[in-house]
Wavefront OBJ file of the C-alpha trace (Angstrom):
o trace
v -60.135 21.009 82.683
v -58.079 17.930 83.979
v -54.609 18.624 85.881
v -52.817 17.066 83.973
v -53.965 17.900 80.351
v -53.041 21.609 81.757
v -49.630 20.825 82.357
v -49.522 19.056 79.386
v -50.564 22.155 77.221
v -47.970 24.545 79.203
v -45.205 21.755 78.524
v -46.003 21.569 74.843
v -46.317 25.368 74.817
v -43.120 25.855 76.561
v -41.569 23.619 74.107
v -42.496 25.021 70.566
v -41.058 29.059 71.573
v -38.074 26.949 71.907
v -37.870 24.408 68.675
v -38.562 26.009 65.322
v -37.967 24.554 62.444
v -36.566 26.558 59.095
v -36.517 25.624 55.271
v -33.186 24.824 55.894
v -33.606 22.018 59.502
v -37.963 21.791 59.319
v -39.341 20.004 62.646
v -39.340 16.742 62.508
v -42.618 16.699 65.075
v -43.622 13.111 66.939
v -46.757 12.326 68.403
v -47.496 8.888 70.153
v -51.275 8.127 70.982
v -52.046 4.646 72.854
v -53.149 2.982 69.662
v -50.401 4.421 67.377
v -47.835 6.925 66.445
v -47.375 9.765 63.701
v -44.363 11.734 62.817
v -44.378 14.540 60.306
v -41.723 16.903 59.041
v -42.859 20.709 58.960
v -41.328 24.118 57.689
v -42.305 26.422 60.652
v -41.771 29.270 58.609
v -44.287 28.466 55.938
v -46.557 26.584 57.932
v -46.745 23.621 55.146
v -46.056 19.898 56.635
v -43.500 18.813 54.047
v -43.496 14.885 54.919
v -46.148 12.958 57.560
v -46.304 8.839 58.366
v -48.281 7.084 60.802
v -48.907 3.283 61.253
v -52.778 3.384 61.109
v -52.146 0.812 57.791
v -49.223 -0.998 58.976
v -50.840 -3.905 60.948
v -48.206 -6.548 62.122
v -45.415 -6.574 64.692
v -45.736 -4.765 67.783
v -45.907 -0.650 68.983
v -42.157 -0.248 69.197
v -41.809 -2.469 65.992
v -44.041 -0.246 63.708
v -42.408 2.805 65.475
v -39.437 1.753 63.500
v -41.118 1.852 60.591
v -42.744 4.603 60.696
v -39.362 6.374 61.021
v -37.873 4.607 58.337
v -40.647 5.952 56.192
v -40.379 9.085 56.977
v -36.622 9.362 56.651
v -36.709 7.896 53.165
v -40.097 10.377 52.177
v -37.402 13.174 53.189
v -34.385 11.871 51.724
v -36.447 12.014 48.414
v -37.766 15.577 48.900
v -33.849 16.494 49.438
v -33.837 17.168 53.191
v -30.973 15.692 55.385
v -30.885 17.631 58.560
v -33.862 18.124 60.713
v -34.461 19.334 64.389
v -36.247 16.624 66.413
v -39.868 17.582 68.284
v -40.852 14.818 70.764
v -43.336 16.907 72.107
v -43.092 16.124 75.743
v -43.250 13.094 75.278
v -40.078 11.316 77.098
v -36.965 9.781 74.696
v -38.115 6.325 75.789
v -39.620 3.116 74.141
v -41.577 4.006 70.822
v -40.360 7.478 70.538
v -36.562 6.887 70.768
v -37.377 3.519 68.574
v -38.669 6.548 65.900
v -36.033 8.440 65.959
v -33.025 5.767 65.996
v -34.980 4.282 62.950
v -34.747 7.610 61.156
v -31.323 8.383 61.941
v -30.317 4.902 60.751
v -32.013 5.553 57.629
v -30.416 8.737 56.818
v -31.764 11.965 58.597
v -29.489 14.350 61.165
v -30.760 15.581 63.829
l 1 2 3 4 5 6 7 8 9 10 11 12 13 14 15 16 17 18 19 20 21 22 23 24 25 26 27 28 29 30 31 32 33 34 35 36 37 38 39 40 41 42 43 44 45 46 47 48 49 50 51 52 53 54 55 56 57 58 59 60 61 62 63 64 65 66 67 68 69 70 71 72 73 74 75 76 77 78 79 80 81 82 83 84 85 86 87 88 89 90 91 92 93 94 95 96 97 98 99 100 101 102 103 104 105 106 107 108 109 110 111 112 113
């Protein structure tokens, strides 16, 4: 197996025994491919993904600009289902560029992390 999918597996596995999510703050889990980027909300407890976005059908603007939305969208999908507070996943990935564009989106739009 490559190097550096190996670390990447121990980083994400040293990650989750630390974040869990609850029915009360549910993970709000990012993931950021080189094509696009998906965030879903998910109860740990239960196992059940409560919210999920991506912006495989949102085709205009740029990587960072549909990052935005997607985090928009999936702060308004929660505000509907009655969630406010959520703890934030980036899963290794750093708090840079489309990932912090995500999550300032979705704070601006109503979730606390």
């Amino acid at each position: 197996m490559n190097k550096k999918l190996e670390k990447r597996i121990r980083l994400k596995k040293k990650i989750r025994t630390k974040i869990l999510g609850n029915e009360n703050r549910p993970r709000f889990s990012v993931f950021r491919s080189n094509k696009f980027i998906y965030a879903q909300i998910i109860n740990d407890e239960t196992g059940k993904t409560i919210v999920s976005a991506s912006d495989m059908d949102i085709k205009k603007g740029t990587k960072t600009e549909r990052g935005v939305s997607v985090g928009a969208l999936v702060a308004k999908s929660a505000n509907e289902k009655g969630i406010k507070s959520v703890v934030f996943d980036r899963n290794g990935f750093k708090y840079t560029g489309r990932i912090k564009a995500l999550a300032d989106s979705a704070r601006a739009s109503g979730l606390e992390f």
